[in-house]
Each structure stands twice: as structure tokens, then as C-alpha cells.
C-alpha positions as CSV (number, residue, x, y, z in Angstrom):
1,X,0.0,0.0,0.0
2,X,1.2,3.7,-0.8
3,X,0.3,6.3,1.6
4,X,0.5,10.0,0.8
5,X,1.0,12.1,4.3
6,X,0.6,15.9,3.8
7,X,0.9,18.6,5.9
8,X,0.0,22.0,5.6
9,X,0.0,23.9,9.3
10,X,2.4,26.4,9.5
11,X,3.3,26.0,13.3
12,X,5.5,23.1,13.2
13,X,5.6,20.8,16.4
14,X,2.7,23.2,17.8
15,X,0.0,21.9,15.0
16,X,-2.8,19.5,16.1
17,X,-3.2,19.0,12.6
18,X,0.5,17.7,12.3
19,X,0.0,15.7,15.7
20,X,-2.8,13.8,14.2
21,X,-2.4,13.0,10.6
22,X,1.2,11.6,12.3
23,X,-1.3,9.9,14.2
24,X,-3.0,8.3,11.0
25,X,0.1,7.5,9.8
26,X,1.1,5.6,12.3
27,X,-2.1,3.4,13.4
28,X,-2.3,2.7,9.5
29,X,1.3,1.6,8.9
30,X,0.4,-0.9,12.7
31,X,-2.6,-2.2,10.4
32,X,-0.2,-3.3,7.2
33,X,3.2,-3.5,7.4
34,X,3.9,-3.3,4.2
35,X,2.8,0.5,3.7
36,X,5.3,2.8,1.8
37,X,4.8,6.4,3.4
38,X,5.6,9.5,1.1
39,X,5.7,12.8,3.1
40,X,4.7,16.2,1.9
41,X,5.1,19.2,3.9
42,X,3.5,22.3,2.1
43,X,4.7,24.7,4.7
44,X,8.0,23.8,4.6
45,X,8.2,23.2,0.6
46,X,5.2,25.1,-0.5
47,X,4.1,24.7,-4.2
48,X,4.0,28.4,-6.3
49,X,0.6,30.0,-6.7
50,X,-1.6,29.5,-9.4
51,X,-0.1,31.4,-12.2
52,X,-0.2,31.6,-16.5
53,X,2.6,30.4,-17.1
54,X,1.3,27.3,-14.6
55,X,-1.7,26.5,-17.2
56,X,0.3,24.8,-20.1
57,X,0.0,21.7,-18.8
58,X,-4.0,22.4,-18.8
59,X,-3.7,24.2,-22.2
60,X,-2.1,21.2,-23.6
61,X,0.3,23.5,-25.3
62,X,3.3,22.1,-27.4
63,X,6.4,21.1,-25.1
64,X,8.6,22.8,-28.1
65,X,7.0,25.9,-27.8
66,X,7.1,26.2,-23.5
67,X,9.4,28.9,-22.2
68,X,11.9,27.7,-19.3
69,X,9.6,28.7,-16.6
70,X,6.6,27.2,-17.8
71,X,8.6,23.7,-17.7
72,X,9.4,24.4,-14.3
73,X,6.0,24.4,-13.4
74,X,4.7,21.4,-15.7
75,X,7.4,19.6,-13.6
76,X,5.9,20.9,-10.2
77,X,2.7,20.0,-11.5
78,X,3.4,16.6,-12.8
79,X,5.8,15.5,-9.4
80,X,2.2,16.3,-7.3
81,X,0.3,14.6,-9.7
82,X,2.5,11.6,-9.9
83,X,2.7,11.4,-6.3
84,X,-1.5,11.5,-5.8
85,X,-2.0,9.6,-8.6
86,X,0.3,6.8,-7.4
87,X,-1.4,6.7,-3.4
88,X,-3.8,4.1,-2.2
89,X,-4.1,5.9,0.9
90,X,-3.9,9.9,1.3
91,X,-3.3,11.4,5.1
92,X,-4.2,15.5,4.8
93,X,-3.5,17.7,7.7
94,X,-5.7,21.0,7.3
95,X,-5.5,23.6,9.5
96,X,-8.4,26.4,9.7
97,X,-7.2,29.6,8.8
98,X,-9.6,32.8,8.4
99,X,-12.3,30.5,7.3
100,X,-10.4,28.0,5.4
101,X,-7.7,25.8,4.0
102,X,-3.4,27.2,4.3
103,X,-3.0,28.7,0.6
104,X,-0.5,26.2,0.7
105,X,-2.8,23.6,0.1
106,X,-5.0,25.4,-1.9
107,X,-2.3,25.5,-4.0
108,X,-1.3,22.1,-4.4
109,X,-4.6,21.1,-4.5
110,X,-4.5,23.7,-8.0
111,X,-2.2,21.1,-9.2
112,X,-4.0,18.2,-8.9
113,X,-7.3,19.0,-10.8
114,X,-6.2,18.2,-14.1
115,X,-8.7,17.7,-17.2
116,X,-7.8,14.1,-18.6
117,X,-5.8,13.0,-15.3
118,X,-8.0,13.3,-12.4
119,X,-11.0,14.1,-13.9
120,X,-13.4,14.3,-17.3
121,X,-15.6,16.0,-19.0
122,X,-18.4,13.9,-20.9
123,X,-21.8,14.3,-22.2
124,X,-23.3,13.5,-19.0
125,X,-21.5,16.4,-17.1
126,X,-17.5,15.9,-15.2
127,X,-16.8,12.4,-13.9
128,X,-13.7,11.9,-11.1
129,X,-11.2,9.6,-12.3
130,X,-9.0,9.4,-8.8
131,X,-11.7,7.6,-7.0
132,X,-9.3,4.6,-6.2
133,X,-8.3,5.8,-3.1
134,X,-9.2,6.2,0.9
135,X,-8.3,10.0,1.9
136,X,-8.3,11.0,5.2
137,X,-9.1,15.1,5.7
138,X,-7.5,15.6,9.6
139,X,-9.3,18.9,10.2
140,X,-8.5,21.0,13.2
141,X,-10.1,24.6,14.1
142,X,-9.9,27.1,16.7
143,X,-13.7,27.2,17.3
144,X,-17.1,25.5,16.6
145,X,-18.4,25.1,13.2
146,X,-19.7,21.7,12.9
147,X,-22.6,22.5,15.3
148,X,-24.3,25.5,13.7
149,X,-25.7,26.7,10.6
150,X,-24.2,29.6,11.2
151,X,-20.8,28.2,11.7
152,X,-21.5,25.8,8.6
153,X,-22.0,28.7,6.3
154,X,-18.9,30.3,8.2
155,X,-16.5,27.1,7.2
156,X,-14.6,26.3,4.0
157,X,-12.2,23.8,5.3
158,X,-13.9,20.6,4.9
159,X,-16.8,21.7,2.7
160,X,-14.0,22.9,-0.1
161,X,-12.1,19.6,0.4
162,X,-15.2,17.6,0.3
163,X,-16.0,19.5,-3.4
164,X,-12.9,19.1,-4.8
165,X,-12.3,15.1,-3.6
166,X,-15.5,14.7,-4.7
167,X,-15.3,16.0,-8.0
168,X,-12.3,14.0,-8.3
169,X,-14.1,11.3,-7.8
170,X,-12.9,10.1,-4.1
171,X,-16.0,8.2,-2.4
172,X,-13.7,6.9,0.6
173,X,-13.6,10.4,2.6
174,X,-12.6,9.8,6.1
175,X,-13.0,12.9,8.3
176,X,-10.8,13.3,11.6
177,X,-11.9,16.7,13.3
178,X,-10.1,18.8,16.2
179,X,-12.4,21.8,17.1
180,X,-12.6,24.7,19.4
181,X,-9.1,24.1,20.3
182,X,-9.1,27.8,20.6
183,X,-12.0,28.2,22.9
184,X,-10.8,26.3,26.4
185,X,-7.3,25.6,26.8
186,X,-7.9,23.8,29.4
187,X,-9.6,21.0,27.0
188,X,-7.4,21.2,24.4
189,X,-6.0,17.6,25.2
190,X,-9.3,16.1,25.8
191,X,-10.0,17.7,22.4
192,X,-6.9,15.8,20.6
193,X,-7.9,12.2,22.5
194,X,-11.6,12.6,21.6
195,X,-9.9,13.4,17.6
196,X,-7.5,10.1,18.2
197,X,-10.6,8.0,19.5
198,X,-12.2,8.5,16.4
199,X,-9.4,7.9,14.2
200,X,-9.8,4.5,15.9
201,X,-13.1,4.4,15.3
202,X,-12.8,4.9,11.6
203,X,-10.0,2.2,11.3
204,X,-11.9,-0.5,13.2
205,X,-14.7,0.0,10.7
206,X,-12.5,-0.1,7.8
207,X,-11.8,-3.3,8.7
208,X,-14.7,-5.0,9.8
């Protein structure tokens, strides 16, 4: 099995979002021993931004006629792609910041919708063609959204990576949540077990 691990938090051995997609990691490599783990860290590597010159791998332009820096970012584009494409198993840490996903990730995630690759379009509207894989979205937050219509209308964290999965095809979406981390400190480790218990949770039913 291929696992993908990436991280996104920018607050290094402080992220609860690091702490438990490390926790993932780990109960899934316990579960088969023969898992190969590939680690991305967006915060410490983080992909460029969307850009033009990023869109000739999407224009399907002729590789003759690219300049220098528009190879550059095919290759960016094609080493993310590779390494999704490749993955049985995808382990996302993502953060919540001002409402939503690190650009980081944002970015990357840029990189992987890719007409012909990870999804279609056909008469019958877009069809997802990565939906060979488990992913695991380890979501943390400083508050409460999950509770609330209010807060749901607030969040685009899980509802943007449930969109873009989705429309990729991915049918196996795990969801691991940390929340109002930010709102008692006093619970924050209570907050972390309760996440870890339901990573447990969702492994035991994976393999029942």
C-alpha cells in the first residue's frame, strides 16, 4: 500500500493538525506493514501559486514551444500529480485559517485537478477519475463550526475539500476533526484524545 502524508499547518511541532495526521500514519502503517509512506510538507516546501505560465500543462500546449519557466511548473505539476495519482491511501493535515484551507494547500490542490488525469468532461456532465483511493481530511479549528448553521455557512475547510475530492471522484472520505481548540485551553488535550478515538473508530470500521 502507498500512503501520501501531507501537511500543511504552519506551526511546526505546535499543529494539532501535524500531531494527528502523524497519528493516522502511524495506526495505518500498525494495520499493514507493508505500507510505503511519502511525506509532503506544504509549509516547509510550498508549491508556487496559481499562475499563467502554470496553465500549459492544462492548455495542452506544445512542449517545443514552452518557455523555461513554464517547464518548471509542468514539472511541479506533474511530481504532485504523480505522487497523488500513485497513493492508495492519502493522510491531509488542514489547518483552519480565516475560514479556510493554508494557501498552501490550496495551491497544491491547484495542481492536482487536471482535465484528462484526475477528472473528465463527458456528455453527461464531469466524472472523477482518482476515485481509487481512501483520503483522510485531519481537520483542526480554533472554534465550533460543525454544530451550527451559522458556523457551517462560516467554514470552507472541509466543505471545499469535500468538493474538490469529490469532483475527483474520491467516495472513501474519512474525516478526523479537532475543534474549538481555541475556545478552552484547558480542553485542548481532551479535544486531541476525543480526535485520536475517532481515528480508531474509523480504522476499526475499515476493517470489519
Amino acid at each position: 500500500m502507498k500512503l501520501l502524508h501531507v501537511d500543511s499547518s504552519i506551526t511546526g511541532a505546535h499543529s494539532v493538525s501535524r500531531e494527528l495526521s502523524q497519528f493516522v500514519v502511524d495506526q495505518l502503517r500498525q494495520q499493514n506493514e507493508q505500507v510505503e509512506v511519502e511525506h509532503v510538507d506544504l509549509a516547509l516546501n510550498p508549491p508556487p501559486h496559481f499562475s499563467a505560465d502554470s496553465l500549459g500543462m492544462r492548455l495542452g500546449l506544445d512542449p517545443a514551444t514552452l518557455t523555461e519557466r513554464q517547464r518548471a511548473e509542468n514539472a511541479i505539476t506533474e511530481q504532485y500529480l504523480s505522487q497523488f495519482l500513485a497513493s492508495d491511501v492519502v493522510v491531509i493535515g488542514a489547518p483552519f485559517y480565516n475560514f479556510t484551507i493554508p494557501s498552501q494547500l490550496k495551491a497544491w490542490m491547484d495542481r492536482l485537478a487536471q482535465a484528462g488525469l484526475t477528472f473528465r468532461y463527458t456528455s453527461n456532465g464531469p466524472e472523477g477519475l482518482a476515485g481509487n483511493k481512501t483520503v483522510y481530511l485531519v481537520l483542526s479549528r480554533g472554534g465550533i463550526y460543525s454544530e451550527s448553521e451559522q458556523g457551517q455557512a462560516m467554514e470552507h475547510q472541509e466543505s471545499y475539500l469535500r468538493v474538490m475530492f469529490g469532483f475527483m471522484g474520491v467516495t472513501d472520505l474519512r474525516i478526523v476533526y479537532a475543534e474549538g481548540l481555541g475556545k478552552a485551553p484547558e480542553l485542548r488535550e481532551q479535544i486531541i484524545e476525543n480526535a485520536k478515538a475517532s481515528v480508531s473508530a474509523l480504522l476499526e470500521k475499515s476493517t470489519a
